[in-house]
VOKE-260111 format. One record per residue (C-alpha): residue in one letter; x, y, z. Coordinates in steps of 0.25 Angstrom, whole numbers. Each point is the difference from the previous one (the first is absolute). Layout:
{pt "a" {X Y Z}}
...
// end
This chain:
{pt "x" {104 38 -72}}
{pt "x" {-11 -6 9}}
{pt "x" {-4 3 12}}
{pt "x" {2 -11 10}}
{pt "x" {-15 -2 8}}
{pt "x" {-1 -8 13}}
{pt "x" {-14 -4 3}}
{pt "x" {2 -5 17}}
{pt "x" {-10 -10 5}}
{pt "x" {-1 -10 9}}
{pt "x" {-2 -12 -9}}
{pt "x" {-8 -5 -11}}
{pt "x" {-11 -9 8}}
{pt "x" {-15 5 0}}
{pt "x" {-4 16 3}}
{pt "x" {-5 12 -6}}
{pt "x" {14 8 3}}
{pt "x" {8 -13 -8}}
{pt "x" {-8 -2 -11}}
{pt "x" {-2 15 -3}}
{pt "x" {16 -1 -2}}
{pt "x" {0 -12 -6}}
{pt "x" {-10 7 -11}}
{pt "x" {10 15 -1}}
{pt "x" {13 -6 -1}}
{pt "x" {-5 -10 -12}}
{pt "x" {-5 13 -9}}
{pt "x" {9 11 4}}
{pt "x" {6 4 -13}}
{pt "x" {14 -7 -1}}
{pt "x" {7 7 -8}}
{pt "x" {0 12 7}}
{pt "x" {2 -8 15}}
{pt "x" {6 -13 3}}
{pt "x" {-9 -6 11}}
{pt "x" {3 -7 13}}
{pt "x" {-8 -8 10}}
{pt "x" {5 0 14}}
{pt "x" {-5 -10 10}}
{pt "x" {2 -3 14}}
{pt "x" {-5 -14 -3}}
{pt "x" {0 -6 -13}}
{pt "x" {-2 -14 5}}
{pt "x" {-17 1 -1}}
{pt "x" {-3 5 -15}}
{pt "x" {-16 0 -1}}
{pt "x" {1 9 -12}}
{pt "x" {10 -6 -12}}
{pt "x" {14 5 -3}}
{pt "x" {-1 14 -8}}
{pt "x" {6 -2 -13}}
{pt "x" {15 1 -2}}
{pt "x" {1 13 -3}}
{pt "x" {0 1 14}}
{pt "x" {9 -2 11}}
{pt "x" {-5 -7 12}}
{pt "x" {10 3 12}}
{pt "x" {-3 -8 13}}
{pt "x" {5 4 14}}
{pt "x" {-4 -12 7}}
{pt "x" {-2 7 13}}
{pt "x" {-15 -4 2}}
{pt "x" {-3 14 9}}
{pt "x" {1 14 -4}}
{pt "x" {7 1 14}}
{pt "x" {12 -7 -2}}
{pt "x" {3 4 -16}}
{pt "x" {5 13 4}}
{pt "x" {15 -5 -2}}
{pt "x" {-3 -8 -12}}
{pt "x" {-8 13 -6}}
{pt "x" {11 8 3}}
{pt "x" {11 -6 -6}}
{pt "x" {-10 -4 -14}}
{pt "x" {-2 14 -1}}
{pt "x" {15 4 2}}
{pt "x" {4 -9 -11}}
{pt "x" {-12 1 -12}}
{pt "x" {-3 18 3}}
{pt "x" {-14 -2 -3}}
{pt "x" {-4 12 -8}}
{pt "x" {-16 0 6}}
{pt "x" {-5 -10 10}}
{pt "x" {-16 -5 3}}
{pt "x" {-4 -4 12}}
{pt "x" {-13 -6 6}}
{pt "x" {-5 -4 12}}
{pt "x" {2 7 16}}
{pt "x" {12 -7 3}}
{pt "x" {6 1 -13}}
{pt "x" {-1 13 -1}}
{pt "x" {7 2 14}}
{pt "x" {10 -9 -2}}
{pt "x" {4 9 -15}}
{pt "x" {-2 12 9}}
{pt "x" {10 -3 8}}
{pt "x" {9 -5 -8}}
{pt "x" {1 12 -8}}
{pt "x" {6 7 11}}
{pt "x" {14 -7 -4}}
{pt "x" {-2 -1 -13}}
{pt "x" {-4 9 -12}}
{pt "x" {-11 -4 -10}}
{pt "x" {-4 10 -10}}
{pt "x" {-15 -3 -1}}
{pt "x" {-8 -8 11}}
{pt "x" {-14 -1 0}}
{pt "x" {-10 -6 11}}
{pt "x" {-15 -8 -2}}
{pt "x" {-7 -2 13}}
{pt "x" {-6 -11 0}}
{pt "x" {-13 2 11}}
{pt "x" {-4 15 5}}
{pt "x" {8 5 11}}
{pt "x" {-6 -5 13}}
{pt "x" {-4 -14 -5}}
{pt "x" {14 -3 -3}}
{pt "x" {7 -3 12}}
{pt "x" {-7 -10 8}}
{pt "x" {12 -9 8}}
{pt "x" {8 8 11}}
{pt "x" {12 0 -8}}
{pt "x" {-8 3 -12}}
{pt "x" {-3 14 9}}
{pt "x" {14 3 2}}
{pt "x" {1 0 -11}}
{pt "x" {-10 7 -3}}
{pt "x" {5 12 7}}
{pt "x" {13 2 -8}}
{pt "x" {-7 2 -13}}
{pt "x" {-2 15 0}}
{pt "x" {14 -1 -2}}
{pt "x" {2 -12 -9}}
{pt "x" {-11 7 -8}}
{pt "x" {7 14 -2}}
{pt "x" {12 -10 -6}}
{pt "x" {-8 0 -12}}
{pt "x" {-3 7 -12}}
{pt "x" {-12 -5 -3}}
{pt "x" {-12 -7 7}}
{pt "x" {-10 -9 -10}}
{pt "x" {-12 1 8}}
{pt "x" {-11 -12 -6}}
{pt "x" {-13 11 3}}
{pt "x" {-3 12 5}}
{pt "x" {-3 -8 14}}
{pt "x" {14 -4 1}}
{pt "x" {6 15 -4}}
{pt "x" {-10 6 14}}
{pt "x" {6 -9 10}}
{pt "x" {15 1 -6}}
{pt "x" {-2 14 1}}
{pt "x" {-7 1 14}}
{pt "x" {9 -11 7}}
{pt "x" {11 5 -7}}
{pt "x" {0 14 -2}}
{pt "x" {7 -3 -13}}
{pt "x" {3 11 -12}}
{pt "x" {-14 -2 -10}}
{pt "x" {10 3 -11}}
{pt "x" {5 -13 2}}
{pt "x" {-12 -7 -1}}
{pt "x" {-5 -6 -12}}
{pt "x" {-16 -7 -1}}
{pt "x" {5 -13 -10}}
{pt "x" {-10 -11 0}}
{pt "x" {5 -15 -3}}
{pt "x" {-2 -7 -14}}
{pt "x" {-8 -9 -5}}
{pt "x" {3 -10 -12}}
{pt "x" {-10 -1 -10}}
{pt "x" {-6 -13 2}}
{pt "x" {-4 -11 -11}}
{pt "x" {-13 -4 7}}
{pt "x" {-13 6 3}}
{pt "x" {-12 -2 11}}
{pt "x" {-10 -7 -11}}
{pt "x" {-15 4 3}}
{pt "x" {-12 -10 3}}
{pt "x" {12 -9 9}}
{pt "x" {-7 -7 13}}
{pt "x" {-13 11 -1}}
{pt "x" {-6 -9 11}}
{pt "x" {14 -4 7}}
{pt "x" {8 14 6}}
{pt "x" {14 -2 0}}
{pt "x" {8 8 8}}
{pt "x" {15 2 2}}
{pt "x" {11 6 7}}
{pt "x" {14 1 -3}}
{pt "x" {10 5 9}}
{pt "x" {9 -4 14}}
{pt "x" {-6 -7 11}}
{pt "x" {3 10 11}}
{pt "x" {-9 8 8}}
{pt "x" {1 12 -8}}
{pt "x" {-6 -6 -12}}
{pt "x" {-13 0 8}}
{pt "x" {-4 -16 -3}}
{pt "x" {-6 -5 14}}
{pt "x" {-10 12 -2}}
{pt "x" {-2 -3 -14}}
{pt "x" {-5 -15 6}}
{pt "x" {-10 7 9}}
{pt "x" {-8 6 -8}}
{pt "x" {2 -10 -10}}
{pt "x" {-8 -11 8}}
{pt "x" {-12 9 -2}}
{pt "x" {-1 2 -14}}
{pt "x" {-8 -10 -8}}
{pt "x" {4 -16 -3}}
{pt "x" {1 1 -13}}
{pt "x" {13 11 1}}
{pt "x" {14 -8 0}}
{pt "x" {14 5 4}}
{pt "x" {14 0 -3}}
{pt "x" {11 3 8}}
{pt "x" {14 0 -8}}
{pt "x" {12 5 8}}
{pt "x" {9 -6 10}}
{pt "x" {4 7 14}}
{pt "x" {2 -3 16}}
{pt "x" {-15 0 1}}
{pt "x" {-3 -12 -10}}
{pt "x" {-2 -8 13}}
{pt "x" {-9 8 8}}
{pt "x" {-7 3 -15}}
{pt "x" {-2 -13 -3}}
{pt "x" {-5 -4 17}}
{pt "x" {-11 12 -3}}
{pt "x" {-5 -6 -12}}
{pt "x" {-3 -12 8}}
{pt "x" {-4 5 12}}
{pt "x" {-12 6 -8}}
{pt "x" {-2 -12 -9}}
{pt "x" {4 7 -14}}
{pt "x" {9 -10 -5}}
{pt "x" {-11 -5 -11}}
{pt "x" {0 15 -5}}
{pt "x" {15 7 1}}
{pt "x" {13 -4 -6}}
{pt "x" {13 3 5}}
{pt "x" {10 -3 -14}}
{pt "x" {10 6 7}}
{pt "x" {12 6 -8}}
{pt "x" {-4 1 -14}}
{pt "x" {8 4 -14}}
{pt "x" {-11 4 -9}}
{pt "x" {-8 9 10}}
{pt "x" {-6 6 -13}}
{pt "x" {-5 -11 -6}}
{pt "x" {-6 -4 13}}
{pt "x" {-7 13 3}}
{pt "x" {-6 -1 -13}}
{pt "x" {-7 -12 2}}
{pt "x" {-9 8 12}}
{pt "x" {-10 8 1}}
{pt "x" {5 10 9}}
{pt "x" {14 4 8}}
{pt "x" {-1 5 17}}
{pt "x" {10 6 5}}
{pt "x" {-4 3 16}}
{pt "x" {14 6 3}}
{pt "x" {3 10 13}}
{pt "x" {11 6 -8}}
{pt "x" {9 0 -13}}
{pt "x" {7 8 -7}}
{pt "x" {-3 -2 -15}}
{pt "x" {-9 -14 0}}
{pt "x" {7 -8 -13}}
{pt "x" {-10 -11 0}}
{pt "x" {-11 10 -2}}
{pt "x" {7 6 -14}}
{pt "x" {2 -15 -4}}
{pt "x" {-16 -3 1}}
{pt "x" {-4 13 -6}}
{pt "x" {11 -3 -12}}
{pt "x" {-8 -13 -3}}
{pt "x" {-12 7 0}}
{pt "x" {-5 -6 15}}
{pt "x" {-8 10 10}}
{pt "x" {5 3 14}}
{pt "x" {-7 5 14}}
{pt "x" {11 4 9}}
{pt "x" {1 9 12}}
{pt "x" {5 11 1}}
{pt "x" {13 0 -1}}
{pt "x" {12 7 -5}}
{pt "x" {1 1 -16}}
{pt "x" {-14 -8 -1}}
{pt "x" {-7 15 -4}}
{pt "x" {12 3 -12}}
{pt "x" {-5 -17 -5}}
{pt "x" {-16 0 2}}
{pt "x" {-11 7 -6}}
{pt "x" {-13 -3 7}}
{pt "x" {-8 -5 -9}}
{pt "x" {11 -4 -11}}
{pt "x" {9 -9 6}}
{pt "x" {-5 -2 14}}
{pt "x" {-4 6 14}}
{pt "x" {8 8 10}}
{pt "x" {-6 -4 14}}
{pt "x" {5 10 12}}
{pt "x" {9 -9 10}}
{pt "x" {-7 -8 11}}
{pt "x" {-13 -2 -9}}
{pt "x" {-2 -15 -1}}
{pt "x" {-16 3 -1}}
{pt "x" {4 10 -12}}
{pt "x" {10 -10 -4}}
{pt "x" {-8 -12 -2}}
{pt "x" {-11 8 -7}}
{pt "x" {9 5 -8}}
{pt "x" {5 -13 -5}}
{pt "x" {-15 -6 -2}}
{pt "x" {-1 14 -9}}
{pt "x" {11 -4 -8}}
{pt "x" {-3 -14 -4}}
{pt "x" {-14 4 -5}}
{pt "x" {5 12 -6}}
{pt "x" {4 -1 -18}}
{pt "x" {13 5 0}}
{pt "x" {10 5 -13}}
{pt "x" {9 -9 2}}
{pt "x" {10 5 -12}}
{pt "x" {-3 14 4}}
{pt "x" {5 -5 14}}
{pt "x" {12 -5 -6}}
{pt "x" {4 12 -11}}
{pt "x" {-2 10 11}}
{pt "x" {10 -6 10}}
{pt "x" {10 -4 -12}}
{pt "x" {-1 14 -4}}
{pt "x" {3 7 13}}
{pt "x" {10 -10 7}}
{pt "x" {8 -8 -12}}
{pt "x" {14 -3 2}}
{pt "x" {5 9 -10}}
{pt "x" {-7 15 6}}
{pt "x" {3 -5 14}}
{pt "x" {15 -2 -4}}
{pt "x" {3 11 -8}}
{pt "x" {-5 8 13}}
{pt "x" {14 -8 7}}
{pt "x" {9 3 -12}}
{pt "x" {-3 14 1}}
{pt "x" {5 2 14}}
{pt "x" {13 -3 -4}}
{pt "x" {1 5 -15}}
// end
């Protein structure tokens, strides 16, 4: 008989956490477990329906705070043999439940390292029950060695429980082709537009790196506005895009010559995996997961946080450096393809 999987997400719209379990429940094997997909809100679907092998269960209750009834009586009714969560408030709203109802399996994935989680004041509060959502489950999918320190050190949480699982990758069609713009440099972000993603810095030292290098900003977020006003206000317009939300991010990175990412934080940065996977190189801050992704030298640069002199030096480095672009690409397929990081998922509840 199949074991019944809930996967527990928020919706389907764009983000790392969504598409990561968008790309799980698609290639776990089916005849062993019969997959579900539950969403607080199904009403934005960035990513496409998952096939019809699996179930897609929407609560319709917009907010992980006011699912708890809804949650409760879904879980009562279907006995779900092992359930995934992602997400802070995700996780705490499973952790709780599970204190008046009984699930054989359940199984955490931060999203973010411990202290950049909670921002908003109830986001906090939160915050300070989840040593005790935690301890509700059995296991804690931790995307890098970064995220597994400040669990453990916020926390105070059992390491047995703590497993280091990285996010997959799809092997990708295309591929950076070499000799493309060699006097134009085409760089590119993908990723929210929000202030942890690190954008209004990225446009500061920008401005100082010479005409002929061009940007392109794909992603959609709350700060779009006061992005877009930057851009202006220091007469850029000619040389960065904003494409906004964007379907075929591959194909898109793979038509630059290089992808930034000047984040604060992350967790496990999906848009890095997705360039390296079409063979584009990436200078990145420090940030975590970015050491387990980039080889200096390979694939990219790792520039220590807060060095926009070493970051900008870093991207003229790589735009006049010959890179392998296939050896880029067989590396990161090889480490992160779907089918490794799913088997690591599989085996916690085999």
């Amino acid at each position: 008989m199949k074991k019944k999987i809930f996967f527990i997400i928020s919706s389907l719209n764009a983000g790392g956490a969504e598409k990561v379990f968008w790309l799980l429940s698609q290639h776990f094997d089916k005849d062993l477990y019969q997959i579900s997909i539950i969403l607080l809100n199904g009403k934005k679907m960035f990513f496409s329906s998952p096939l019809n092998t699996i179930n897609i269960i929407n609560l319709n209750t917009q907010r992980a705070s006011l699912s708890f009834f809804k949650l409760f009586r879904l879980l009562r009714a279907e006995r779900p043999d092992a359930i995934y969560t992602t997400g802070g408030q995700i996780n705490a709203l499973v952790g709780f439940t599970s204190f008046f109802i009984h699930t054989s399996k359940l199984i955490a994935r931060p999203a973010n390292v411990a202290d950049a989680v909670f921002e908003s004041i109830k986001s906090k509060l939160i915050g300070s029950f989840m040593t005790i959502f935690y301890r509700r489950f059995d296991s804690i999918i931790c995307q890098s060695e970064e995220i597994k320190t400040s669990l453990l050190e916020k926390y105070k949480l059992s390491p047995r429980k703590m497993i280091v699982i990285p996010n997959p990758v799809l092997p990708a069609e295309v591929i950076r082709k070499p000799g493309i713009n060699k006097t134009q440099k085409q760089l590119i972000i993908v990723g929210r537009l929000a202030k942890q993603k690190g954008h209004e810095r990225l446009l500061d030292l920008f401005k100082y790196l010479p005409e002929n290098y061009s940007l392109t900003i794909a992603g959609d977020g709350v700060l779009r506005t006061t992005i877009t006003e930057k851009i202006k206000s220091m007469a850029l317009e000619d040389r960065v895009t904003l494409s906004g939300l964007v379907s075929g991010v591959t194909d898109l990175v793979a038509q630059h010559d290089l992808f930034v990412l000047p984040s604060y934080f992350e967790g496990f940065p999906n848009a890095v995996i997705e360039s390296l996977s079409v063979g584009t190189p990436v200078v990145a801050f420090k940030v975590g997961g970015i050491t387990a992704m980039i080889k200096n030298d390979f694939n990219g640069y790792i520039v220590e946080q807060g060095d926009l002199e070493g970051f900008k030096l870093a991207i003229i480095k790589a735009t006049h450096k010959s890179w392998n672009y296939n050896a880029i690409k067989e590396d990161i397929i090889q480490r992160f393809s779907i089918s490794t990081i799913v088997n690591q998922y599989q085996k916690l509840i085999a």
